[in-house]
N, C-alpha and C positions, 0 to 999 in steps of 0.2 A: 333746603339746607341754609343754616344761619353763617356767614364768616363776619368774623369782628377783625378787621387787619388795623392793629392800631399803628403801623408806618403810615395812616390817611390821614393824622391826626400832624404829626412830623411837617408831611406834605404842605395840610394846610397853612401850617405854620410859617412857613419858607415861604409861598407866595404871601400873605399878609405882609410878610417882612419886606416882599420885592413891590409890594404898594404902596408902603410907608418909606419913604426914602428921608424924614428927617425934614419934610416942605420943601424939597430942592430935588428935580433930578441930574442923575448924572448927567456926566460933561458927554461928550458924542466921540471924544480924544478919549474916553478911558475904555479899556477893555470891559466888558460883560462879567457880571459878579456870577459866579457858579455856585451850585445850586448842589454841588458836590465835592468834597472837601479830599485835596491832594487827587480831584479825578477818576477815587475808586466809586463804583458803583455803592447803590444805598445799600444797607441793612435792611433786608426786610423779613415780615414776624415768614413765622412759618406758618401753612394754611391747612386747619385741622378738616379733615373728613372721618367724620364716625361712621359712615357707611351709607347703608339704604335701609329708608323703613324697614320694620321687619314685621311677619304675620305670624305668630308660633299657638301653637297646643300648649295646654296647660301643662305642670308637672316636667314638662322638657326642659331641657337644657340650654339655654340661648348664649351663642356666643357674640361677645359686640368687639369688632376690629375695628382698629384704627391705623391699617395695612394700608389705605390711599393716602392719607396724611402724606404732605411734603413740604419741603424747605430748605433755602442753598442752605444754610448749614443744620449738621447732622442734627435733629431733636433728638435734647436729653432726657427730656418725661413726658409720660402719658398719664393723665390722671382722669378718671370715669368717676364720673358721681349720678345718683340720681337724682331729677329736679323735678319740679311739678305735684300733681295729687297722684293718684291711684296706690294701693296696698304696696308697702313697702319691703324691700329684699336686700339680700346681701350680696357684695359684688365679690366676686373671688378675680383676685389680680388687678387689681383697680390701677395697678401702677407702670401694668406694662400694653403692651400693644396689641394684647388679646384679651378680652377680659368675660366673665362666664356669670351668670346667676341662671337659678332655675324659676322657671316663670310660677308664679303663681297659681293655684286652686283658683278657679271662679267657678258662678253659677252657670247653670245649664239655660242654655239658649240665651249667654249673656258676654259682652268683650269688655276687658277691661286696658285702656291705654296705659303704659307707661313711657314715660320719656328723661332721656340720659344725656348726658352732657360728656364731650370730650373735650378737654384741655391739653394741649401739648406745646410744648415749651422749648426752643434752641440751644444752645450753648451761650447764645447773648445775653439770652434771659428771654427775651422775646415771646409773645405768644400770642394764640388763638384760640379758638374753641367753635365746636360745632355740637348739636344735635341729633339725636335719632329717636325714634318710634318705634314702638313694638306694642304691635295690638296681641292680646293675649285672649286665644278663643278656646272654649270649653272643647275637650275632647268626642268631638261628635259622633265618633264609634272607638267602643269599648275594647280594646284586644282581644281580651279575653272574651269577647260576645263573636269574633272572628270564628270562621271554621277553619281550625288547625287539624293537620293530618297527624299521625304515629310515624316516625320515621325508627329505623333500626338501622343502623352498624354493628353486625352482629359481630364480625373478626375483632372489632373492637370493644367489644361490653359496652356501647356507647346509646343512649339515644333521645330526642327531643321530639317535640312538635312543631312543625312549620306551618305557615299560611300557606293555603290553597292559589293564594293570586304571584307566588313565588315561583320559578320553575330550578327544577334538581337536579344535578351532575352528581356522579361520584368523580371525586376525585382524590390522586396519587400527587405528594409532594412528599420532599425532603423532610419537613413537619411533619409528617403523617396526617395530613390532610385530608379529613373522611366525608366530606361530603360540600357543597358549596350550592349557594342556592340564589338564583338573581331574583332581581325585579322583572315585571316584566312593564317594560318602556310604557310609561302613558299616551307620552308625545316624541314629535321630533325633537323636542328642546331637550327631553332626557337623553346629553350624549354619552352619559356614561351612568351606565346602570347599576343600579346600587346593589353590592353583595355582601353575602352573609357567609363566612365558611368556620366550620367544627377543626379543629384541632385536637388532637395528642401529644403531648408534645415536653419534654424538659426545660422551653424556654421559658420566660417571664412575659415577657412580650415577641409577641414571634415577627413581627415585620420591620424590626429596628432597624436588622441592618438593610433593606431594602429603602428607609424612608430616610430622605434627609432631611436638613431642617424641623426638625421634632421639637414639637412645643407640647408643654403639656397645659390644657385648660382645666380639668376636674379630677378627679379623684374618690371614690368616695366605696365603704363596704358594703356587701350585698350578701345576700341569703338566696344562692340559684341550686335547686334541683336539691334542696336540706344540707348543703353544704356551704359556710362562711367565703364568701370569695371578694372580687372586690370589681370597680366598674372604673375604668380610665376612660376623658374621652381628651384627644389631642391631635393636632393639624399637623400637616407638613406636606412633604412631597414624596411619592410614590417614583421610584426608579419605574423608567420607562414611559411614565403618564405625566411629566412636568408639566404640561400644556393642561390640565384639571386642578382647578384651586378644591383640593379633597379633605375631607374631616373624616376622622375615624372614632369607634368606640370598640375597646375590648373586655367581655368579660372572662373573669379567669378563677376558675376551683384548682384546688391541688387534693390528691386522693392517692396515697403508698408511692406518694414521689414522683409520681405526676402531674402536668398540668392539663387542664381540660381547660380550650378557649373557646370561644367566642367570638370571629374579629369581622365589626361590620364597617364597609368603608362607602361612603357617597360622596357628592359633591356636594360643595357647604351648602348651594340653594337649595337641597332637594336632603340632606341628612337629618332635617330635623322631623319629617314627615313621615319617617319610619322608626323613631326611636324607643318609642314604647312598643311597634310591636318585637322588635329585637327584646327588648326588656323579658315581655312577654317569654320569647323563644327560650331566653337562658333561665326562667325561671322553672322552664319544663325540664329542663337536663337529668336526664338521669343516667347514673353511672352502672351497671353490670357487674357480678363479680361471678369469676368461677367458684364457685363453691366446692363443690369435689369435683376431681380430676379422675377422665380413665374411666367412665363407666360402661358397665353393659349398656350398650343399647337395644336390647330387647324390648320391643314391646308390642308383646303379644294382647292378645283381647280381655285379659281379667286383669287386668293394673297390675303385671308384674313390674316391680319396679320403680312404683308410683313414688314418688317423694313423700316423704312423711316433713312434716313439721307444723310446729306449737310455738307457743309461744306466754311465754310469763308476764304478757302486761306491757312489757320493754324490750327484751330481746328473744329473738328467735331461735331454734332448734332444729337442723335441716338434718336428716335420717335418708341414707339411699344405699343401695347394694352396688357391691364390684365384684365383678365377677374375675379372677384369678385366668392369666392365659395361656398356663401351662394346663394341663392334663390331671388329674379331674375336674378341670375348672369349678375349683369352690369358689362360693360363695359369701362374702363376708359383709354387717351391717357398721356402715361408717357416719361419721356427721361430723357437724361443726356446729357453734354454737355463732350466730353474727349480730353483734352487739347493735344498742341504738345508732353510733355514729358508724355504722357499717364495717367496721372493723372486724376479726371474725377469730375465735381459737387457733388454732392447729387444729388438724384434722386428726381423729380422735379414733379410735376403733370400739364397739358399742357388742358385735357378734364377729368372735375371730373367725377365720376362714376351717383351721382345725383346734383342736383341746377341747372345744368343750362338746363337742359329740352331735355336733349342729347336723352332719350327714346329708348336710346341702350339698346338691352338685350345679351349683349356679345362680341365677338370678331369674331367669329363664320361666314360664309356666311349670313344665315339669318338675319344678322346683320347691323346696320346704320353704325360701325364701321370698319367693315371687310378692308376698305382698304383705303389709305392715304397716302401725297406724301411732301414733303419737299426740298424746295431750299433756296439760301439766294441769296437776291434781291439787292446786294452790301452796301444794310446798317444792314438788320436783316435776322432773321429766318423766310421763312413763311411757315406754316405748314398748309395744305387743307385738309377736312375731312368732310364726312357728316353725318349728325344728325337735330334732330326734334326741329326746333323751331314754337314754338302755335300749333303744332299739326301735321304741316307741314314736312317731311325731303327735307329737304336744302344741299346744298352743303356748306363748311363753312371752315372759315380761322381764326388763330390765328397767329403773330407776335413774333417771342423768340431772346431776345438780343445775342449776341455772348457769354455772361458770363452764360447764359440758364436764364435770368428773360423772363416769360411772362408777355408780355407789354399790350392785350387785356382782361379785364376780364371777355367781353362780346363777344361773337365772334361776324365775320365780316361775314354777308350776303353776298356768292357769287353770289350763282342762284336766284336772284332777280324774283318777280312777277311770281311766278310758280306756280301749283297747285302740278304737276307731281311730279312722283315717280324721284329720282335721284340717282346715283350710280358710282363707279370708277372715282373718280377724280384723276387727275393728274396734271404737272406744269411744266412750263420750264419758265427762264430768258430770254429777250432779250433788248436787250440797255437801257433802265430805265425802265420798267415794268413788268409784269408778266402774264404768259396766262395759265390760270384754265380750261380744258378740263374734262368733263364730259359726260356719258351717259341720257340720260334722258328719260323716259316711258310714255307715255299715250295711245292716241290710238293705236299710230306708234311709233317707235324708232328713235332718232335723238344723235347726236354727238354735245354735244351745248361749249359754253367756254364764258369766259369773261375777262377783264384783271383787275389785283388788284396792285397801286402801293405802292412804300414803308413807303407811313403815313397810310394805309391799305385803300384809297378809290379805290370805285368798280366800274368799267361801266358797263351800261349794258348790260347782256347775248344776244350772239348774233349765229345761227344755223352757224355748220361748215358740217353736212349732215341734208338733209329736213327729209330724212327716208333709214334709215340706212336698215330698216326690208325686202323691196323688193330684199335685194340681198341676200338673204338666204332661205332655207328651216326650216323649224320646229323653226322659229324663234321665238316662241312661249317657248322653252326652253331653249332660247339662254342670254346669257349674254354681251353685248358688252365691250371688253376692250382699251380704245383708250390708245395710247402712244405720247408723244410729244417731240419735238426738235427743237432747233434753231441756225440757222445758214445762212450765207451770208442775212443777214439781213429780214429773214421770219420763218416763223415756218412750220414745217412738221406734221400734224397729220396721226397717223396709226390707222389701226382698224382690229380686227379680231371677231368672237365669241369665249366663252368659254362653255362650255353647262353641264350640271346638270351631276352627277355620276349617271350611268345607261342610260344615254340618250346617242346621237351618232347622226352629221347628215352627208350627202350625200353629203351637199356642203358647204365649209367655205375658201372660198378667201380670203384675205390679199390686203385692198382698204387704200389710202392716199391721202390727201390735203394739199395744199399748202393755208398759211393766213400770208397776211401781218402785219409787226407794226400798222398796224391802223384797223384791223379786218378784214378784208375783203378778200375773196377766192378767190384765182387765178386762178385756175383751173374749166372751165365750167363742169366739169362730174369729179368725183374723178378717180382717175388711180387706175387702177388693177395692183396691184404688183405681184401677186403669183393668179393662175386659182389654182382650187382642182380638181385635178382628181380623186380622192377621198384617196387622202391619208393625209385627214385632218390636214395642215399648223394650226399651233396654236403659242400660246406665243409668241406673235409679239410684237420686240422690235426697236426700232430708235434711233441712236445717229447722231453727226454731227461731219465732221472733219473744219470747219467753212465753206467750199462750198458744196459739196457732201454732201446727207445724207446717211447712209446705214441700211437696215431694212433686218432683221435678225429674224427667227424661227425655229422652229420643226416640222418637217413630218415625216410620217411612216402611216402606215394603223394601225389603231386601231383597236384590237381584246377584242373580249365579250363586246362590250360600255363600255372599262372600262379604265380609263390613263394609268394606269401604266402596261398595255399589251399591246402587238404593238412591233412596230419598230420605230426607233427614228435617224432619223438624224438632224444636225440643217445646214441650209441654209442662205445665204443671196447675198442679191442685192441692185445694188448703184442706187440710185432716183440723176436725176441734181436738181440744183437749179430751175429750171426749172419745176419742177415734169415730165420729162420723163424718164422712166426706162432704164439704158444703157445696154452695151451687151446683144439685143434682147427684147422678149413680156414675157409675162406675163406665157406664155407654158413653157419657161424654169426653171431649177433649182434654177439656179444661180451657187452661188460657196458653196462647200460644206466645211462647217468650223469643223464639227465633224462625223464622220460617223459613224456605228454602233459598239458598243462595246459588248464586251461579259462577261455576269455574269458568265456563264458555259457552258454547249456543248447545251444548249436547249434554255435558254432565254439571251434578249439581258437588258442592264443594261436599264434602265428608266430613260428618259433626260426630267426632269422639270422644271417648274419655269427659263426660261430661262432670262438672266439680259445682258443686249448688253452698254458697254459706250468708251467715247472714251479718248485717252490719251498719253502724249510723242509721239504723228505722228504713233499711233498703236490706233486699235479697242480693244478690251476686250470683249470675251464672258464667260458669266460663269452659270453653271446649278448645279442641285443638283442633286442627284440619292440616291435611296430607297427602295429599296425591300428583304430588310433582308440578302443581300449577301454580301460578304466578299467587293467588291466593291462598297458599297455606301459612299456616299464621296460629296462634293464639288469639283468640275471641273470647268476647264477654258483652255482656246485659245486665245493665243495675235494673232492679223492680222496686214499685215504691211498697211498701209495705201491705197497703189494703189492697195491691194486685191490680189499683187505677191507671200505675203508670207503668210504661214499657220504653224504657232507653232503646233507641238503633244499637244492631251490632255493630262493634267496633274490633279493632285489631288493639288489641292488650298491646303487645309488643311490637309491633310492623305485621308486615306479612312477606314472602319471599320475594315478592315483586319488588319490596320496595328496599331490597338489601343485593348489595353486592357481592354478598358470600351465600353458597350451596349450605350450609349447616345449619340452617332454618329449618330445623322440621318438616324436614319434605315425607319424613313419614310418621302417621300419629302418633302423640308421642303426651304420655300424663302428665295432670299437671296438680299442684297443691295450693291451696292457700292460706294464708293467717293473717287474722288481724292484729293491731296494737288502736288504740285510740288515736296514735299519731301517723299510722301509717301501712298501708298492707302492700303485703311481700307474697309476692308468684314466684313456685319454682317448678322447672321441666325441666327433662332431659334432653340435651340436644341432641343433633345429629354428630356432633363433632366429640361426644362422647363426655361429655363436661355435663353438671349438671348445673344449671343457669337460676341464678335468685336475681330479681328484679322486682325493686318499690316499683308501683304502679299509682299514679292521682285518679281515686275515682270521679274526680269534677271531667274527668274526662267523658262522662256517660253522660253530662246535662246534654 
């Protein structure tokens, strides 16, 4: 450190003066000339300290004190400039006793010095100045190259990713305080460990009034978890911890009048060595919302119940059943519409519970309602579903604008001229129309569909299998679920059985067809996509990457006839446009996209409801899992497109383990997806009877 005391200069002066006496010295009779005038001590400057070197990461935030600075009389200014070479920056506060700039970008595996000057001045006028250094080093590991876990606060719609070298409390405060997560100590010299803790909260800043001494050093807007928020960072003193010279930073979203924080606090030597990965944490934030309130939570084995939603490009479309708690317990189809900045309609009623002759008694399997499928047809919503018109169950469609009006208030006869039992419809887009896949019952089982366009007219249902029932055994207990897709100018229909709880059969292959734009089947015998050896292929799902399609399940042998015992792997294979199956018959696996996981040293986790769609030149699989163990959760698998690459399972949302609240899907529970270009949105049912929408980052699967 440099000090300039120009009172040395004073000093020298006065002795010259006491050597030069005029060519005479004094008399030996006179008193001693003083060296101090009337006896008071000197004026001296004040003695600047800008601090200690400092070593920081690029992009950070550096703060430069001149808090040791002293002097008998009070100094009136601090003034901070930069001197020297290296790439120049802006000083924020240059005038006061804390002062901030963000270091500089540099190259990799390269430091760039910079060096600053403090001036500080007394009340005399007086002054000093000192120097400091700051060596500015490239960011040697990338946050976001970190491995960040899923964390979930489910009572709170709340959730982030943390680093794995951080350890997790939940915790309860006054703020509502959901979660706090330390460091863990490198050394002895870390004596106070640096935290990170989530907030809910109505305040602005929540540690104010605990903190005295509050300086504020930066300021500045942020974009964390698609919401505008802003980043403070500022010093002071923590009630109860005086003895820690502590810096803090908080980040802060507001969302229906709320705030969401962020508030990380360490000690000034050690805060600046985690501040990009906090950066990192608040960028992962994401917010929950209830979407409907009060549902069945039924969920039996053919996706009663399953959430439907679409989506227009920009905003979303969420469709789910409630089931009434009074006695017949109808059944009625509700939604909301939830805009780009998450904002959402009123919740809107789509199929009332009575008037229109629905004859639902629930949401339930047993039920008209149990399952129903949603796209938009490039001008509306169409939403398929079936229920009893004259007496009849039909397959049936309603129409919902993009702002959520229902445009029918009669619905639209799908399954024209039937007598037949109908069940599991489904829908896919293709060039201006819509194709409505269905199960259909009477003597024999068929796969029938029709197409509906966007002023909601119907042609007529046309078979897409004569009888589905001769390829199966105990077909008699079986349920068909077709899936559909479109792509290179055709549609793919899949089919597997789902079979009653307690039941179990011997053989359940995995069969598809190709239908053109104009109805008609391409394929003379439908393809066998997946043989059963008997280890029951089920939840067969199809998406398209616009030439390929790929069809996607779950195998494992099933034990006691019961779902959620077994083994569980999920599988898939690519169909040409063509409908033949490539790499090999029908005897093979295919590629295995999740393989078996473990709940504990005995059972393996239960992979349900499996959801297959495709997006950004990747597949998306995702399941739920439930069986009261620390692992139930929502899972998912990005695949790269040519099937080279396979993402680790991850947990979409958390998993139970990693949440405080029981209403984690402890039991399986479906799930939906849609894309937007900017963002995809998961929705399931919870345990706590709410039906839950949650943007998910797929950079989360690299």
């Amino acid at each position: 450190m440099v000090v300039y005391k120009t009172f040395l200069i004073f000093l020298v002066y006065l002795t010259l003066l006491s050597g030069c006496g005029g060519g005479s010295a004094p008399s030996s009779n006179q008193p001693p000339v003083s060296n101090v005038e009337n006896n008071h001590p000197s004026n001296q400057a004040p003695i600047s300290n800008a601090g200690n070197d400092q070593s920081v990461n690029e992009l950070n935030t550096v703060v430069l004190s001149g808090a040791e600075s002293t002097s008998e009389k009070s100094i009136k200014h601090y003034a901070w400039s930069q001197v020297g070479n290296g790439p120049r920056v802006t000083i924020k506060n240059a005038n006061s006793i804390y002062a901030s700039f963000t270091a500089p970008e540099v190259n990799a595996e390269e430091e760039t010095l910079l060096k600053f000057q403090l001036v500080v001045t007394d009340q005399n006028g007086l002054s000093s100045s000192d120097t400091i250094q700051v060596n500015v080093k490239d960011i040697s590991v990338n946050p976001s190259e970190l491995i960040f876990t899923n964390h979930l606060e489910f009572e709170n719609k709340i959730s982030l990713k943390y680093s794995d070298l951080w350890q997790k409390i939940n915790y309860t405060h006054k703020y509502k305080s959901l979660v706090t997560f330390y460091e863990r100590p490198g050394n002895n010299d870390d004596l106070y460990q640096a935290s990170i803790k989530l907030y809910k909260t109505d305040q602005d800043i929540i540690a104010l009034e605990n903190i005295s001494n509050f300086q504020e050093i930066s300021r500045k807007l942020i974009n964390a978890g698609g919401f505008e928020g802003q980043e403070i960072i500022f010093s002071g003193e923590l009630l109860g911890q005086e003895q820690y010279d502590l810096m803090f930073m908080q980040f802060t979203i507001e969302f229906n009048g709320m705030n969401y924080l962020l508030f990380y606090t360490a000690e000034r030597k050690t805060f600046g060595r985690n501040i990009e990965v906090v950066r990192h944490m608040s960028k992962s934030i994401e917010i929950g919302q209830v979407l409907i309130d009060n549902l069945s939570r039924d969920s039996d084995l053919t996706d009663p119940g399953k959430p439907a939603i679409a989506n227009d490009g920009i905003n979303h479309l969420i469709v789910s059943c409630r089931e009434e708690s009074d006695f017949p317990y109808s059944g009625q189809l509700i939604g909301k519409v939830i805009f780009e900045d998450r904002t959402t309609t009123d919740e809107f009623t789509i199929v009332p519970a009575s008037g229109e002759n629905t004859g639902s008694s629930g949401c339930g399997f047993s039920t008209f309602l149990r399952s129903y499928s949603a796209i938009f047809d490039g001008t509306n919503f169409l939403l398929t579903y079936s229920g009893k018109v004259d007496g009849t169950v039909r397959i049936l469609a309603k129409r919902i604008s993009p702002e959520g009006v229902v445009l029918d208030n009669t619905p639209i006869i799908v399954s024209q001229n039937t007598t037949n039992a109908v069940y599991q419809p489904t829908i896919a887009f293709g060039t201006n129309r819509s194709l409505v896949v269905w199960h259909e019952k009477k003597d024999v089982d068929l796969i029938k569909a029709a197409f509906v366009d966007s002023e909601g007219k119907v042609t007529d249902s046309f078979n897409i299998v004569d009888d589905v029932g001769y390829s199966y055994v105990d077909s008699e207990h079986m349920a068909y679920t077709p899936q559909v897709a479109y792509g290179d100018g055709k549609f793919m229909i899949v089919w597997s059985p789902h079979f009653f709880r307690g039941t179990r059969s011997s053989s359940m292959p995995v069969y598809g067809q190709l239908v053109d734009i104009n109805g008609n089947t391409l394929l003379s015998q439908p393809v066998e996509i997946r043989k059963d050896d008997g280890n029951n292929p089920r939840y067969v799902q199809i998406a398209s990457d616009g030439t390929n399609f790929l069809i996607g399940w779950i195998e494992g042998l099933l034990e006691d006839h019961f779902i959620d015992g077994g083994s569980f792997t999920i599988y898939a294979r690519h169909v040409s446009p063509h409908g033949k199956l490539l790499n090999g018959g029908s005897e093979k696996l295919g590629l295995e996209i999740s393989p078996i996981l473990m709940a504990d040293e005995e059972r393996e986790v239960a992979k349900n409801f499996l959801n297959l769609s495709f997006h950004d030149d990747n597949y998306l699989f995702f399941w739920s899992a439930g069986q009261y163990t620390q692992k139930d959760g929502v899972y998912g698998v990005k695949v790269s497109k040519d099937l080279s690459t396979v993402s680790e399972s991850i947990p979409i949302i958390g998993t139970r383990g990693e949440s405080s609240n029981d209403n984690l899907g402890v039991k399986a529970s479906p799930m939906n997806i849609s894309h937007t270009d900017d963002q995809s949105f998961i929705v399931w049912p919870s345990m706590s009877g709410d039906l839950e929408g949650w943007r998910i980052d797929e950079e989360s699967f690299n």
